[in-house]
N, C-alpha and C positions, 0 to 999 in steps of 0.2 A: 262175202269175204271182207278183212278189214284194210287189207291193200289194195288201194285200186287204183289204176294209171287212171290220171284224169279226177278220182271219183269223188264224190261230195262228201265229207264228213257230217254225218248227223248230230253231233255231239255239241250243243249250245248249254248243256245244263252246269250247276253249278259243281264243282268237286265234292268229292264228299271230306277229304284233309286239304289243306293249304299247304302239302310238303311244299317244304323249300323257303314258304315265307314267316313260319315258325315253329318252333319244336313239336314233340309231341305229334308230328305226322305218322309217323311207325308204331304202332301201338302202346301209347301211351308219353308221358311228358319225357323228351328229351331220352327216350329208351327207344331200341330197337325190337324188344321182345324175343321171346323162343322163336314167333312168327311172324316176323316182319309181311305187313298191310300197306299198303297206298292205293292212292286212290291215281290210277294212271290217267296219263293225260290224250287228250284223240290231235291229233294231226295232220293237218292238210296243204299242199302246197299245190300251187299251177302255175303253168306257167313259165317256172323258176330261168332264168338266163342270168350264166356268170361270164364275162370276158376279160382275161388277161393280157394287158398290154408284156410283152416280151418284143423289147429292142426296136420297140415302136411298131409291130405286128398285134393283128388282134387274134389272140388267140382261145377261143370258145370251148371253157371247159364245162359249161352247164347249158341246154340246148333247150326251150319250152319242155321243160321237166315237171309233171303232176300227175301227184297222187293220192291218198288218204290213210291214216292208222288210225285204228279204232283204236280206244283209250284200251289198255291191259293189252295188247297184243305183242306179239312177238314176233319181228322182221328181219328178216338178213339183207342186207343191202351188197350187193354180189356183186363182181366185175374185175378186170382185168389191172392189172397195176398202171395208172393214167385214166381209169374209166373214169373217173371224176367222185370217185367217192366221199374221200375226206372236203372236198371245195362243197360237198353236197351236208354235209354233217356240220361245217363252219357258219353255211349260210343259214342252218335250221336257227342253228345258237344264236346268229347274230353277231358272229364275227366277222363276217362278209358281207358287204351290200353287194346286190344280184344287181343288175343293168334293169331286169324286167322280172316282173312275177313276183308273188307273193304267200305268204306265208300265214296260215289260220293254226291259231291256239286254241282247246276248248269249244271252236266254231267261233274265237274273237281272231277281227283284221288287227292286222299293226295301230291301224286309228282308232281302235275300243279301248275305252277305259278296261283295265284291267291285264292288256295284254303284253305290260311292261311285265306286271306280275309273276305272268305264265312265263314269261323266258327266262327268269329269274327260278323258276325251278324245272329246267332242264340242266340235266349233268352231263358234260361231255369229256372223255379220256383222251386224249390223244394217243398215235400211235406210239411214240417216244415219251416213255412215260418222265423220262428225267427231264422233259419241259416244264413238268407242272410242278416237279419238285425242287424247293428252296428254302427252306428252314433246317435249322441245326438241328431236330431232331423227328422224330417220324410222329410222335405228338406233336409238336409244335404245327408243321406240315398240315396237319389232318385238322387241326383246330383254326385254322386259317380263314377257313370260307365261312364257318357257323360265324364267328367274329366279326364278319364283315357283314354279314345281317343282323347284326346288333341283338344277337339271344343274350340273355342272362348267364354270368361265369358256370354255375353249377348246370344251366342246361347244355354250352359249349362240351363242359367236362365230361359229361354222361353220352353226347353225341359218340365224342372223341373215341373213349371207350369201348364204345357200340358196333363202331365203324371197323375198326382197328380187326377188333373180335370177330366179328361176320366174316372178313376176309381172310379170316386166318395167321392174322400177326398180335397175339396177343399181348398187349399193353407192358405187361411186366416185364416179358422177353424182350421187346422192339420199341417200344414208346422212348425211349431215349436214346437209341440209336440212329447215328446217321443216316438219311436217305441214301446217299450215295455209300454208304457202307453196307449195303442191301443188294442182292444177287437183282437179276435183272425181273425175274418172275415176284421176285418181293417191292422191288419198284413197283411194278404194274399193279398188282394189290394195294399198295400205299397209295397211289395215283387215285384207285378207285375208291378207297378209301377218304378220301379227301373230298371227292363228288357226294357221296353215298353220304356222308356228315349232313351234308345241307339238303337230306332228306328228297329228290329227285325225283319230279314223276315219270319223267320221262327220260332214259338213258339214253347217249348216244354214245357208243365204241365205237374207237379208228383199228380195225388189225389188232387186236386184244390179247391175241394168242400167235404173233410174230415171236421168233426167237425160244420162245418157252420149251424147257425141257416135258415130258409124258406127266410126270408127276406135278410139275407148275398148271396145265392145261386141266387135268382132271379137278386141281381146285379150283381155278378160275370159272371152270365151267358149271360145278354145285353152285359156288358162289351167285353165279348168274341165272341159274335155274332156280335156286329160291327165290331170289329177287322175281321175277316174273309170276312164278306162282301167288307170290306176293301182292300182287297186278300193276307190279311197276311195268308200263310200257317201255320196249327194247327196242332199238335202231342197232343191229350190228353189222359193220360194214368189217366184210372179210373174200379174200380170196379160198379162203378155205373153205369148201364146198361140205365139207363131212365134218365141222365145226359145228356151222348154219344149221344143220340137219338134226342134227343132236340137241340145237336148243332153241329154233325159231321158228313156226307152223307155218309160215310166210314168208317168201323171196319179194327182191325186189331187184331187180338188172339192172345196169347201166353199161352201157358200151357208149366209149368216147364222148361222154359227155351228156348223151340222150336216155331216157327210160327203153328198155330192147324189151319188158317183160314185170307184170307186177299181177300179184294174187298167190291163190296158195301151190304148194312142189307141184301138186297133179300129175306125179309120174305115173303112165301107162296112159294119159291122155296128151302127147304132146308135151310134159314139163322138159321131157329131155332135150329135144332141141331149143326150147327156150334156153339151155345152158350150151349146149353143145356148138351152137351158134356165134357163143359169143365168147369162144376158149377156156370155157369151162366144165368139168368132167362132172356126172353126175357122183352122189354120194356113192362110197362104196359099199354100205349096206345094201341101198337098191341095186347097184349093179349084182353084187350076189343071190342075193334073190331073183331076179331075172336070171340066172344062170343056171339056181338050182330051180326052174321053174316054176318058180312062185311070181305072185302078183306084183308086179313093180309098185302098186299103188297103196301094197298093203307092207312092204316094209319098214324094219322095224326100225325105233330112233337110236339105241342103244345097243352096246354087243351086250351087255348083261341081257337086255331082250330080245337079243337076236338067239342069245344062247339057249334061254325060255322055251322058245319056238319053236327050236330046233333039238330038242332031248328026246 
């Protein structure tokens, strides 16, 4: 499996792009292509402890946490709203120093040359995507990060464009329009947009798909399902159980702060109490299948393939 509570990442070798620290990561210079490529990045933490001081209390939201992603995989980071999700996604980034434990990029520690580099292309969303938004217009937004790793103007421009495109807000329509003059499902696409620019091997989503109307969700979720075919490795931290299911081949628990469960669904071996334990419902494809007597383990990820199946 490429999640493992605890497990070692094997992954020391070199990438095969440098998303993130210059263009031309996605199939070609400063394009995204028909088929967006990267070369994803592997993952490993132990250890991990985060503690919040609150009103001079310590309060422990990350608890000897570790685990390992193999480079191109796809995770859902699962749990209850407090399980320590997002404090788990900040500390990957580096926007949190942890009290204890530590964080491997590639198979580099914090103390390897090179591993400024590697956090330098991880992209993280946040849940409210209007934090990351602050420019007058949804190009301006999106060209922001390419800029700030000092690419060339025409490779920023063809990013910007790229980015925009893939998510579904095309340049001609949206590129001059306000962030904030943008529906909330069109923020969250700009947001990602804006990561997705400076070419990411590694995604992390906070709740991606909060709030989003049926039609906002279905594009967000192609969006993110290319990207991983792609072999951009995925971190999605979501309470949404039949989200995960539909685009991550790997869970990963947390309850209150500690890992409850990490590896792949395994439903019909036990995956169901890994969720059921920790107030979580299993997907509702598998539960249908288990109902029409079918193999929990062989349920499908999609209702377009559930429907398959079942004709």
């Amino acid at each position: 499996m490429s999640a493992r509570a605890g497990g070692a990442q094997g992954s020391g070798s070199a990438p095969k792009a440098a998303a993130g620290a210059r263009p031309g990561g996605l199939n070609g210079p400063g394009a995204f292509g028909e088929e967006p490529t990267v070369a994803g990045m592997g993952l490993r933490c132990h250890g991990l402890t985060v503690v919040y001081d609150e009103g001079g209390r310590a309060i422990p939201a990350l608890a000897d946490v570790g685990f390992s992603v193999a480079p191109g995989a796809s995770v859902a980071l699962l749990g209850a709203t407090g399980a320590g999700k997002s404090t788990l996604l900040q500390a990957l980034r580096g926007l949190i120093e942890p009290e204890a434990g530590a964080v491997e990029l590639d198979g580099l520690a914090a103390t390897d040359e090179g591993f400024a580099d590697r956090r330098r292309q991880i992209g993280l969303v946040f849940q409210r995507p209007e934090l990351q938004l602050f420019a007058g217009s949804a190009r301006e937004d999106v060209a922001f990060g390419p800029r700030r790793l000092g690419w060339p103007a025409d490779d920023v421009a063809a990013a910007v464009e790229a980015a925009l495109e893939l998510v579904g807000l095309p340049p001609a329509e949206f590129g001059e329009r306000h962030p904030y003059a943008l529906s909330g499902g069109e923020q969250r696409r700009l947001a990602l947009a804006g990561v997705l620019a400076m070419r990411p091997r590694l995604l992390l989503l906070d709740e991606p798909f909060v709030s989003l109307d049926p039609a906002a969700r279905r594009t967000l979720a192609t969006v993110l399902r290319r990207l991983v075919e792609g072999g951009t490795t995925l971190l999605l931290a979501t309470h949404d159980v039949d989200a995960a299911w539909g685009l991550c081949d790997e869970r990963l628990v947390l309850d209150e702060g500690r890992l409850a469960a990490a590896g792949p669904w395994a439903f019909g071996d036990g995956g169901e109490q890994a969720l059921a334990g920790h107030g979580l419902e299993p997907p509702f494809l598998v539960e249908l299948w288990r109902r029409l007597g079918r193999p929990a383990g062989a349920a499908p990820r999609t209702y377009a393939a559930a429907a398959e199946a079942l004709r």
